[in-house]
C-alpha positions, 0 to 999 in steps of 0.5 A, a space after each residue: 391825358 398823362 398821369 401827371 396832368 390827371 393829377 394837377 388836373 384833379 387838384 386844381 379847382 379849373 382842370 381846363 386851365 391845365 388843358 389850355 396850358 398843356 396845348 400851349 407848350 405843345 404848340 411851343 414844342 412842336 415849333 421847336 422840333 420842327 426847326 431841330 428837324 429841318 437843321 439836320 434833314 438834309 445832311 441826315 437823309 438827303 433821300 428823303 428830305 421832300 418825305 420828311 419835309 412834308 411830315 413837317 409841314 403837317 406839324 406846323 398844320 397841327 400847331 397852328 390847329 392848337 393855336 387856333 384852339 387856345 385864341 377861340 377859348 381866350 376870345 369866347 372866355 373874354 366874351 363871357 367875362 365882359 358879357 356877364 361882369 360889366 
């Protein structure tokens, strides 16, 4: 955790809303990096434009990892509030 998160983290009464919101923007920058990546790959390093592709395909691996993570956390927490509340 970066020292800005560590600090909203330890002011808010739920740190784990702050982790959930950190894995949906990176989810969202990765996505993003990805696309500015593969516009310039092949006039940048035509070479090693498999290589790199490749290494991108991991990155949307990774993303859809996190994703992933956030919609079990969303279903489990609905779950619970539903379970417990009504």
């Amino acid at each position: 955790m970066n020292s800005m998160t560590q600090k909203l983290a330890s002011k808010t009464k739920f740190p784990q809303h702050v982790t959930l919101n950190n894995i949906d923007v990176s989810c969202d920058y990765l996505s993003k990096l990805k696309q500015d990546i593969e516009s310039n790959v092949q006039s940048t390093f035509p070479k090693e434009a498999e290589k790199i592709n490749t290494c991108l395909s991991q990155l949307s691996e990774t993303s859809s990892i996190f994703q992933s993570t956030l919609e079990v956390f969303f279903f489990f927490f609905f779950f619970f509030f539903f379970f417990f509340f009504f």
